[in-house]
C-alpha positions in Angstrom: -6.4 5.9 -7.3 -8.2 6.3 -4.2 -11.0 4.1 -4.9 -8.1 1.2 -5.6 -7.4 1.5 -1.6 -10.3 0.2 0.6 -10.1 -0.3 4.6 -12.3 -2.6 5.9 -12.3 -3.5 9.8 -13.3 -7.4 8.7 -10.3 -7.7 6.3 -7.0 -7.7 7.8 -8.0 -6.3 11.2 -8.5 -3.2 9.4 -5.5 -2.7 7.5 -5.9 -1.5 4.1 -6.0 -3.4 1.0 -6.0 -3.5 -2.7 -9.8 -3.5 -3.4 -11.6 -6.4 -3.9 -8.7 -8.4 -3.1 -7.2 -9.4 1.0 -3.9 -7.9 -0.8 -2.2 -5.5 2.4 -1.2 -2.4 1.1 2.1 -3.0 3.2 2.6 -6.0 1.5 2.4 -4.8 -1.7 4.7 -1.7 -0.8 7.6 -4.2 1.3 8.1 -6.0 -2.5 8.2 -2.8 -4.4 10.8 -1.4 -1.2 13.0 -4.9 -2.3 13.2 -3.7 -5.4 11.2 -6.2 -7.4 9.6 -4.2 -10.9 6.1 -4.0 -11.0 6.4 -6.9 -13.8 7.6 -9.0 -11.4 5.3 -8.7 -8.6 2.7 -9.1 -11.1 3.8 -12.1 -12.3 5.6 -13.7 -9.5 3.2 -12.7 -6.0 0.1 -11.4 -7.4 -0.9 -12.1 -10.7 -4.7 -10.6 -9.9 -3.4 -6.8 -9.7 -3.0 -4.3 -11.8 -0.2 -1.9 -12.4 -1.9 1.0 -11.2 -3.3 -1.1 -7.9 0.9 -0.9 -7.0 1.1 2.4 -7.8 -2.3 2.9 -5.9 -0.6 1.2 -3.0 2.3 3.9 -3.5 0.0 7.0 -3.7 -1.9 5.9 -0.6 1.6 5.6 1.6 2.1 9.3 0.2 -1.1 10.5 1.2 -0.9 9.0 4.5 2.6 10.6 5.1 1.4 14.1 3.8 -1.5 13.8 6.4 0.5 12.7 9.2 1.4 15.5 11.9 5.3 15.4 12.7 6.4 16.6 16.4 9.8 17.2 17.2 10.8 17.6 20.5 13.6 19.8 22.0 16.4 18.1 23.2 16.4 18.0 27.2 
């Protein structure tokens, strides 16, 4: 799924994208997170994608959560 995902600083300021497309990942993720079917943003937003680009888009938000280093601080 991985290879779906590409960041590229000259698309998007860097943000990262469906491959070979200027499709945000964020994007993608904010329609699924309204609770449109993947039918639905295929047909209705962005008919050049693929099923498993959204789910690629899902997978990378995972894999960026899992990497992310969570501090919690005492309260004063």
């Amino acid at each position: 799924m991985q290879e779906r995902i590409t960041v590229d600083a000259n698309v998007h300021f860097g943000k990262p994208c469906v491959a070979g497309t200027r499709i945000p990942v964020l994007n993608v993720l904010e329609l699924v997170s309204e609770g449109l079917s993947f039918d639905d943003i295929l047909q209705d937003y962005y008919p050049d994608l693929q099923v498993d680009d959204i789910r690629a888009c899902i997978h990378y938000a995972m894999d960026v959560i899992t990497a992310e280093d969570i501090h919690i601080s005492e309260p004063a």
